[in-house]
Biotite code that builds the C-alpha atoms (Angstrom):
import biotite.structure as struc

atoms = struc.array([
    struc.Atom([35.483, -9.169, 60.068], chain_id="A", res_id=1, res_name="UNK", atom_name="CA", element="C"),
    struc.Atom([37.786, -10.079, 57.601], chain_id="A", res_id=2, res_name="UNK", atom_name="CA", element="C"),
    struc.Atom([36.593, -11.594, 54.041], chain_id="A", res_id=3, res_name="UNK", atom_name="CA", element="C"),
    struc.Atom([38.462, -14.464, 52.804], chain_id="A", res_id=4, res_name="UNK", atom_name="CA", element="C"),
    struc.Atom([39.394, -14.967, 49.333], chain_id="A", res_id=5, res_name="UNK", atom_name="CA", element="C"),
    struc.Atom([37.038, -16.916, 48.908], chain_id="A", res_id=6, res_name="UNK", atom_name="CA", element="C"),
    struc.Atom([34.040, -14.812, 49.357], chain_id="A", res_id=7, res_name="UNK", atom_name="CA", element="C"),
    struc.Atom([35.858, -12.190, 47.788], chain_id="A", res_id=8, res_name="UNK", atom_name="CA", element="C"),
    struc.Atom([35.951, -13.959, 44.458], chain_id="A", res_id=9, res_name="UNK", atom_name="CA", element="C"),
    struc.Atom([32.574, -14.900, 44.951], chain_id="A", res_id=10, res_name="UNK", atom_name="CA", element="C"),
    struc.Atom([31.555, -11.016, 45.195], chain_id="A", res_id=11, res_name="UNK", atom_name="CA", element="C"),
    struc.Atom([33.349, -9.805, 42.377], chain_id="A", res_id=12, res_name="UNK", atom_name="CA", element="C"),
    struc.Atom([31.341, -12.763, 40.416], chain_id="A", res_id=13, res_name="UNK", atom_name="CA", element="C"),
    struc.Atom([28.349, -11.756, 41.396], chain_id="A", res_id=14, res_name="UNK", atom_name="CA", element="C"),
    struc.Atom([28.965, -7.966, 40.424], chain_id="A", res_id=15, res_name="UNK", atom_name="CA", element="C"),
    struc.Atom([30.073, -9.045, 37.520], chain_id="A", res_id=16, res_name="UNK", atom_name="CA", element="C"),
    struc.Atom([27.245, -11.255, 36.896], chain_id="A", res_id=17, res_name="UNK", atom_name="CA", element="C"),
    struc.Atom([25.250, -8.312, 37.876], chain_id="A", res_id=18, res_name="UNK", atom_name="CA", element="C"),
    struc.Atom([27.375, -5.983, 35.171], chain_id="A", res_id=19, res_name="UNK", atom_name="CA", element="C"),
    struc.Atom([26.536, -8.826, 32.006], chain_id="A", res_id=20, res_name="UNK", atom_name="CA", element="C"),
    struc.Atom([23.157, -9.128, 33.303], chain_id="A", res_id=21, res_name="UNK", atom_name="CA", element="C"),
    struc.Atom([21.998, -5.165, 33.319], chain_id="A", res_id=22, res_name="UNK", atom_name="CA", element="C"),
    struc.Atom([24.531, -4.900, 29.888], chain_id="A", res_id=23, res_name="UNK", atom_name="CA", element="C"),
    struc.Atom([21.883, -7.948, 28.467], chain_id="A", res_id=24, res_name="UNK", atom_name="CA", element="C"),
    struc.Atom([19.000, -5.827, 29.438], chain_id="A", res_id=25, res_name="UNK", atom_name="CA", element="C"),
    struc.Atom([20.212, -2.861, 27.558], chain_id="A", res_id=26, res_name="UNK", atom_name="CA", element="C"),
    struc.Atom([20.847, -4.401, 24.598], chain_id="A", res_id=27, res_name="UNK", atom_name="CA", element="C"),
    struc.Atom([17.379, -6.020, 24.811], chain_id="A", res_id=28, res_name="UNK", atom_name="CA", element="C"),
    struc.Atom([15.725, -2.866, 25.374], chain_id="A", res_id=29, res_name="UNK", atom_name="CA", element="C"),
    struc.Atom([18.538, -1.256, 22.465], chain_id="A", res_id=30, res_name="UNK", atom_name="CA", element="C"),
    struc.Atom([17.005, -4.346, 19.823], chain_id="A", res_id=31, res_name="UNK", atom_name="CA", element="C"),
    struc.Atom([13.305, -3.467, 21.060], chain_id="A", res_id=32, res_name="UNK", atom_name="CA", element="C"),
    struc.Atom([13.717, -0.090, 20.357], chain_id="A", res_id=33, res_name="UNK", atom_name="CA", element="C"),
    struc.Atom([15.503, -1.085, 16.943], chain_id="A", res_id=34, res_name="UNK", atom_name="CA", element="C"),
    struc.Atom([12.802, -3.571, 16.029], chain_id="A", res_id=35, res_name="UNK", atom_name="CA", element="C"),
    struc.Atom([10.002, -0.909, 17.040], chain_id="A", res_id=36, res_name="UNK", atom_name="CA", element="C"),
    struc.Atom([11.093, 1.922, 14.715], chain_id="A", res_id=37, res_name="UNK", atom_name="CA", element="C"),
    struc.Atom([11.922, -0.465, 11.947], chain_id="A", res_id=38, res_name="UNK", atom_name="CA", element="C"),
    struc.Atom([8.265, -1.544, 12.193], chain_id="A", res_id=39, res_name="UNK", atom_name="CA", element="C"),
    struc.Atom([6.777, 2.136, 12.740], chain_id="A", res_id=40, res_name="UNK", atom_name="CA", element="C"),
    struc.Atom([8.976, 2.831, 9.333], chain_id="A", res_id=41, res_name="UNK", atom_name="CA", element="C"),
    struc.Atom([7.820, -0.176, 7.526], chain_id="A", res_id=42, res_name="UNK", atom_name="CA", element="C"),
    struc.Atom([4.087, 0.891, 8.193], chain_id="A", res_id=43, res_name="UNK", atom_name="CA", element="C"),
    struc.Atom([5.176, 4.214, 6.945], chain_id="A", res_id=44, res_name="UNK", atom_name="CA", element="C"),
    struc.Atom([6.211, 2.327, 2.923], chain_id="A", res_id=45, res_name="UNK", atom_name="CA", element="C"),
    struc.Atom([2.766, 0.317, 3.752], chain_id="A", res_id=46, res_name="UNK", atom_name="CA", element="C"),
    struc.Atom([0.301, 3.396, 4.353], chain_id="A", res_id=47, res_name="UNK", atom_name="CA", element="C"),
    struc.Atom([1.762, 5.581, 1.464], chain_id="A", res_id=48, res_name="UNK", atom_name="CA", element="C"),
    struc.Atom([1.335, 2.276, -1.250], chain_id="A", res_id=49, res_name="UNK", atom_name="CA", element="C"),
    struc.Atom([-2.600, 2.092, 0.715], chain_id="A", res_id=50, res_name="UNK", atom_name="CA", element="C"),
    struc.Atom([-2.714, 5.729, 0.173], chain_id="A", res_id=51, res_name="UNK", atom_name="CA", element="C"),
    struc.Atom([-1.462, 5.428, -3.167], chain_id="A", res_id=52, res_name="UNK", atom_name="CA", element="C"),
    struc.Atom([-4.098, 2.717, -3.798], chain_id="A", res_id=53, res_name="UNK", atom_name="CA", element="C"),
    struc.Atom([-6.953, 4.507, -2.618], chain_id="A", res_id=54, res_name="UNK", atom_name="CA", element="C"),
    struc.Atom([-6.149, 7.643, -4.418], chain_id="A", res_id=55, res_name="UNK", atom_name="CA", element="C"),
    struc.Atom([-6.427, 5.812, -7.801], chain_id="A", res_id=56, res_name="UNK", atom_name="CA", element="C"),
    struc.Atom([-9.421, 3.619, -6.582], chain_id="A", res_id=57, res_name="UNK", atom_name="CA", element="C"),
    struc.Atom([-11.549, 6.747, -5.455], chain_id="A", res_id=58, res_name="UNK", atom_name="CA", element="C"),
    struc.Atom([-10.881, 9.718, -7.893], chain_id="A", res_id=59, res_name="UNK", atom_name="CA", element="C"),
    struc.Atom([-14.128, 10.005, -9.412], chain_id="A", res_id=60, res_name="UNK", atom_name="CA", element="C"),
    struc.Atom([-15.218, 6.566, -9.495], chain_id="A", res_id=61, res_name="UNK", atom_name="CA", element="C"),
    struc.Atom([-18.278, 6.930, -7.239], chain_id="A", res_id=62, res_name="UNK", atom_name="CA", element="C"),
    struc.Atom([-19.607, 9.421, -4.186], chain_id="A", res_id=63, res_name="UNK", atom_name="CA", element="C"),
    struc.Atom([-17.155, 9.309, -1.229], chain_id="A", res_id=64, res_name="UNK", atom_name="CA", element="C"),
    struc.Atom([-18.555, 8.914, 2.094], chain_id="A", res_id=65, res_name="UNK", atom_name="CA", element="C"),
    struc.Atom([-17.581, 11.799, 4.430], chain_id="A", res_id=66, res_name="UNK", atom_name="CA", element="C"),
    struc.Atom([-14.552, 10.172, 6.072], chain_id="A", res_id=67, res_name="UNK", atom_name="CA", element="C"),
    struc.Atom([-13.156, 9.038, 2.440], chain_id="A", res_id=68, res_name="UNK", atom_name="CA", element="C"),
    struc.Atom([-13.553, 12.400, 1.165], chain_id="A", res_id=69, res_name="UNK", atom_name="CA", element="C"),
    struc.Atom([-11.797, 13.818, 4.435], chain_id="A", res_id=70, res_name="UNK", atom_name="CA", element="C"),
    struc.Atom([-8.480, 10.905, 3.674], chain_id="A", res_id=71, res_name="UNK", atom_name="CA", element="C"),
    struc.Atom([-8.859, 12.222, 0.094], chain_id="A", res_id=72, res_name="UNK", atom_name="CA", element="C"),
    struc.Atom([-8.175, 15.381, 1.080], chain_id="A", res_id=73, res_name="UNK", atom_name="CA", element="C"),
    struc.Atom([-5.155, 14.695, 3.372], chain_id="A", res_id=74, res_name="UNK", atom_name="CA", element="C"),
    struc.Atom([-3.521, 12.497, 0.778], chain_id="A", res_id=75, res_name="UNK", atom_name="CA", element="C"),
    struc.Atom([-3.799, 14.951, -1.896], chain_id="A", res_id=76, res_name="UNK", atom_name="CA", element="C"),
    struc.Atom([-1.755, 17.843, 0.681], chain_id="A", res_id=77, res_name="UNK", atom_name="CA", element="C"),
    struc.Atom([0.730, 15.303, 0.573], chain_id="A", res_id=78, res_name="UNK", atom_name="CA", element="C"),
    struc.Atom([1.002, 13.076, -2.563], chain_id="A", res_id=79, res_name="UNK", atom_name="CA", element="C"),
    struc.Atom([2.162, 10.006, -1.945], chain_id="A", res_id=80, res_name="UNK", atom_name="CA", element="C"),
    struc.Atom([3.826, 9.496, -5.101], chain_id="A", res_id=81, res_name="UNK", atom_name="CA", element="C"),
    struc.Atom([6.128, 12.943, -4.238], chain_id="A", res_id=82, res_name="UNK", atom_name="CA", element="C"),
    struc.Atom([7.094, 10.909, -1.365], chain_id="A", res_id=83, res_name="UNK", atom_name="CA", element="C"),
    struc.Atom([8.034, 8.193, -2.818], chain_id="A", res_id=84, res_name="UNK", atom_name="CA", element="C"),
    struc.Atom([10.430, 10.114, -5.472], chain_id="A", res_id=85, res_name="UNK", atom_name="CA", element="C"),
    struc.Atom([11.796, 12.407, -2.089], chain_id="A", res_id=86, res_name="UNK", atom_name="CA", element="C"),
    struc.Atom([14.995, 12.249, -0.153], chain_id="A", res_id=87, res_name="UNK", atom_name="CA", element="C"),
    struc.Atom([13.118, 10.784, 3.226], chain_id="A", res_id=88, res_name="UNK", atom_name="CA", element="C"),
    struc.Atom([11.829, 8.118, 1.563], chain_id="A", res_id=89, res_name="UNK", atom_name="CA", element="C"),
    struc.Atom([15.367, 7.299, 0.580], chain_id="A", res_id=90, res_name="UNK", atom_name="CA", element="C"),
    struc.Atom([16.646, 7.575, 3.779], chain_id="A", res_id=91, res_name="UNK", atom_name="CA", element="C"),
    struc.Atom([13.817, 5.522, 5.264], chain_id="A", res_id=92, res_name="UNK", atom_name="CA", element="C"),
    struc.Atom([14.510, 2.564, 3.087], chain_id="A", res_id=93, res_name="UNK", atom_name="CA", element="C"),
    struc.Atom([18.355, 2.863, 3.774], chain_id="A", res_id=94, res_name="UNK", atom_name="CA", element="C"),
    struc.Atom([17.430, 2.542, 7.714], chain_id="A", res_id=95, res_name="UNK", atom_name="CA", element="C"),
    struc.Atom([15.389, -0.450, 6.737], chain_id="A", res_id=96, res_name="UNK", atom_name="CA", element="C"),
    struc.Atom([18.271, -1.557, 4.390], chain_id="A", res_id=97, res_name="UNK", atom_name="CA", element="C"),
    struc.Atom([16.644, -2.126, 1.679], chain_id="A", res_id=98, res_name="UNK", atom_name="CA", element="C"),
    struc.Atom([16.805, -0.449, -1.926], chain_id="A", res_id=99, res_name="UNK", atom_name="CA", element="C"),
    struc.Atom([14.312, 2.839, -2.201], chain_id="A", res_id=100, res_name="UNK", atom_name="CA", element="C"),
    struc.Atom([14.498, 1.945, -6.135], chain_id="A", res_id=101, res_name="UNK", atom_name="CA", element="C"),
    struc.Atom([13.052, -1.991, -5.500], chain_id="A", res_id=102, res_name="UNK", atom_name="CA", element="C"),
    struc.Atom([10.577, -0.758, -3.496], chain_id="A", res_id=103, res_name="UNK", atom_name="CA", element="C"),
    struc.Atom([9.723, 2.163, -6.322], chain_id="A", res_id=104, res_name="UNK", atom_name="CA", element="C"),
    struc.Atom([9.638, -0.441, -8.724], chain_id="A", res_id=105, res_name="UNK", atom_name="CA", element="C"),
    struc.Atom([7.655, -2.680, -6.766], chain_id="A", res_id=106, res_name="UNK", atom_name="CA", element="C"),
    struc.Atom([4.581, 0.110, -6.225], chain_id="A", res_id=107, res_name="UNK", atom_name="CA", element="C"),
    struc.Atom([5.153, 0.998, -9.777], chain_id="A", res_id=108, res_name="UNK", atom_name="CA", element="C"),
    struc.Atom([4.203, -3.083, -10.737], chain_id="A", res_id=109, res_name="UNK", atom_name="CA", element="C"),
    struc.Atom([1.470, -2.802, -8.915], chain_id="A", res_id=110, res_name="UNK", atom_name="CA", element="C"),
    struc.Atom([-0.365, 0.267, -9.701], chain_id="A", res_id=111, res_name="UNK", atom_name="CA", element="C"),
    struc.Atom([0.511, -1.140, -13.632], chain_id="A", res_id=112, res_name="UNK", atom_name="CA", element="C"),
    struc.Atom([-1.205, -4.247, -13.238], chain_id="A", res_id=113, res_name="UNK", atom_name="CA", element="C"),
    struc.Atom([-3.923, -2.731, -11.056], chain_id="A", res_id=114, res_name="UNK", atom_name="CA", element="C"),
    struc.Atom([-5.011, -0.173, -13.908], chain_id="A", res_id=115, res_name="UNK", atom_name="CA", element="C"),
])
């Protein structure tokens, strides 16, 4: 059987059709997975400012509860604040496009006016 030129055009749209539709999908899944480590880093800046936070707020201000004393513990093996000043932190906030030096200044503001 021999196609006409008809159905033959209408092939080659639908594999094309097929081609922009699966080349959609990708990009989807390419802006999920953009939009998924942008949030995992953003949580990243949010738990070192809570750690940062809870640091000041517990240090000898009253007896810590077992779990509190175990966070305490972690937080001091890696001080938030020498995270903030590092290079990752820097490269973090350049993958989130924004300016490591704001968001220094910004944590800075607020451990100032909560003091």
């Amino acid at each position: 059987m021999r196609l006409t030129s008809s159905s033959t055009d209408d092939q080659s749209k639908g594999q094309l059709d097929a081609v922009f539709e699966a080349e959609r999908r990708l990009m989807a899944d390419d802006q999920r997975d953009v939009h998924a480590c942008r949030k995992l880093w953003r949580s990243v800046i949010e738990r070192t400012v809570d750690d940062m936070r809870f640091l000041r707020d517990n240090v000898g201000h009253r007896k810590l509860k077992k779990h509190e004393e175990e966070r305490l513990r972690r937080i001091r093996e890696n001080p938030p604040a020498e995270f903030v000043q590092g290079v990752w932190f820097e490269q973090i906030c350049d993958y989130l496009q924004v300016s490591p030096e704001r968001i220094r200044r910004a944590i800075t503001e607020q451990e100032v006016s909560a003091a």
